[in-house]
C-alpha positions in Angstrom: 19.1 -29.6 -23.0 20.6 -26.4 -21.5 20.5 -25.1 -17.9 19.1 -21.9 -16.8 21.4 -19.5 -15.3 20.0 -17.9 -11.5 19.6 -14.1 -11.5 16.7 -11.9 -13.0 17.0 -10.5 -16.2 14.9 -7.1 -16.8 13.5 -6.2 -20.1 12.6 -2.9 -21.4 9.3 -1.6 -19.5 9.2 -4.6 -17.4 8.2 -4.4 -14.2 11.2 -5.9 -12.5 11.0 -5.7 -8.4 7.6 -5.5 -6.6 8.6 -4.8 -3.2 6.2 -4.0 0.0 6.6 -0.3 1.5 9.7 -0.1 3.7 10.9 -2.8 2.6 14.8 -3.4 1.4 15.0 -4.2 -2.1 18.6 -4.2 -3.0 18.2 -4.3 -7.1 21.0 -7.0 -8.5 22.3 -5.3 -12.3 24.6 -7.7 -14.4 27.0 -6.1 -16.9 27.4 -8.4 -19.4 30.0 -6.3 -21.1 32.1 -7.0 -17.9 33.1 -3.7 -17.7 34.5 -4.0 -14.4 34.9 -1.7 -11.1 35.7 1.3 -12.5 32.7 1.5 -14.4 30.3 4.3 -13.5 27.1 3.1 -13.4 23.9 5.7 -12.1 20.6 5.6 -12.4 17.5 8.1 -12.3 14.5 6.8 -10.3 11.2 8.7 -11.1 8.0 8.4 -8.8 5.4 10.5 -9.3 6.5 13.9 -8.9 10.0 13.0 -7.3 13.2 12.5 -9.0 15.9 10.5 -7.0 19.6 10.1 -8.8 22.3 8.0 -8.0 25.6 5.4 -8.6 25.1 2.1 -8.4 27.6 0.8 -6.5 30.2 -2.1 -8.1 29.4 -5.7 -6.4 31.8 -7.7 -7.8 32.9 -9.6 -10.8 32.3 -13.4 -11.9 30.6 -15.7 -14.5 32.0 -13.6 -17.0 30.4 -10.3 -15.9 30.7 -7.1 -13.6 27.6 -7.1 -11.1 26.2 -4.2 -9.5 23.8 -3.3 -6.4 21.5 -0.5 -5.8 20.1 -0.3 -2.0 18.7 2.9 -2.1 15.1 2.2 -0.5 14.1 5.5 0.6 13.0 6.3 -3.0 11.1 3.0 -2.5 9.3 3.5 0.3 6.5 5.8 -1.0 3.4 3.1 -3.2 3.0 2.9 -7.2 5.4 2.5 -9.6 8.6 3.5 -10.4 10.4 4.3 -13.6 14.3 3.1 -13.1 16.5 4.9 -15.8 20.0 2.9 -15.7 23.1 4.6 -17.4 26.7 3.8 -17.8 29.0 6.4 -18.5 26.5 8.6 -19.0 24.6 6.2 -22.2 21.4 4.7 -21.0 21.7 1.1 -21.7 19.3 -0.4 -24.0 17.1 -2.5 -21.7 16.5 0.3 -19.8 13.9 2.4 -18.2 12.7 -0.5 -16.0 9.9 -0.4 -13.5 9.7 -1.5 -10.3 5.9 -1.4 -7.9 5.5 -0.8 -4.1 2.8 -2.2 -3.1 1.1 -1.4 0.5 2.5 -3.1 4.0 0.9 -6.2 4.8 0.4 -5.5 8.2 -1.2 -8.7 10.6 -2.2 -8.2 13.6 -0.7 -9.2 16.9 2.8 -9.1 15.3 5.8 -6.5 15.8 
């Protein structure tokens, strides 16, 4: 038998975070090429009619890769789905665009 390593691995056109509206989603990415800190590492988020760029900021590295972490929720905040176009150096990597879906706030009542 084999274990499973943690972590969530995206594949082309998946849909890969489903987040509520106004909610942080800090997006993990794993470099497998363990490229390390200096790597520059953007992505381009589309939403409807809005286009939102960006780095990815370096996390750290471990288990034999260079980890990344995109908190950029404002982009995030509007419902549907979002195309996530991840580059490095300028290349698009091949498991990318992603997607990622907002859903609507579950509001309750009587809380806040």
């Amino acid at each position: 038998g084999g274990g499973g390593g943690g972590g969530v691995t995206c594949s082309k056109m998946q849909v890969c975070t489903y987040t509520q509206q106004r909610s942080r989603i800090p997006l993990t990415f794993k470099d497998n090429k363990d490229r390390g800190p200096t790597t520059n590492m953007t992505y381009i988020l589309r939403q409807s009619d809005e286009i939102f760029k960006g780095t990815i900021p370096f996390i750290n590295q471990s288990a034999g890769a260079s980890w990344f972490r995109l908190s950029n929720d404002s982009a995030l905040e509007k419902m549907g789905t979002h195309i996530i176009e991840l580059f490095i150096d300028g290349e698009q990597l091949p498991n990318s665009p992603i997607l990622g879906d907002t859903v609507a706030r579950d509001c309750e009542l009587g809380e806040g």
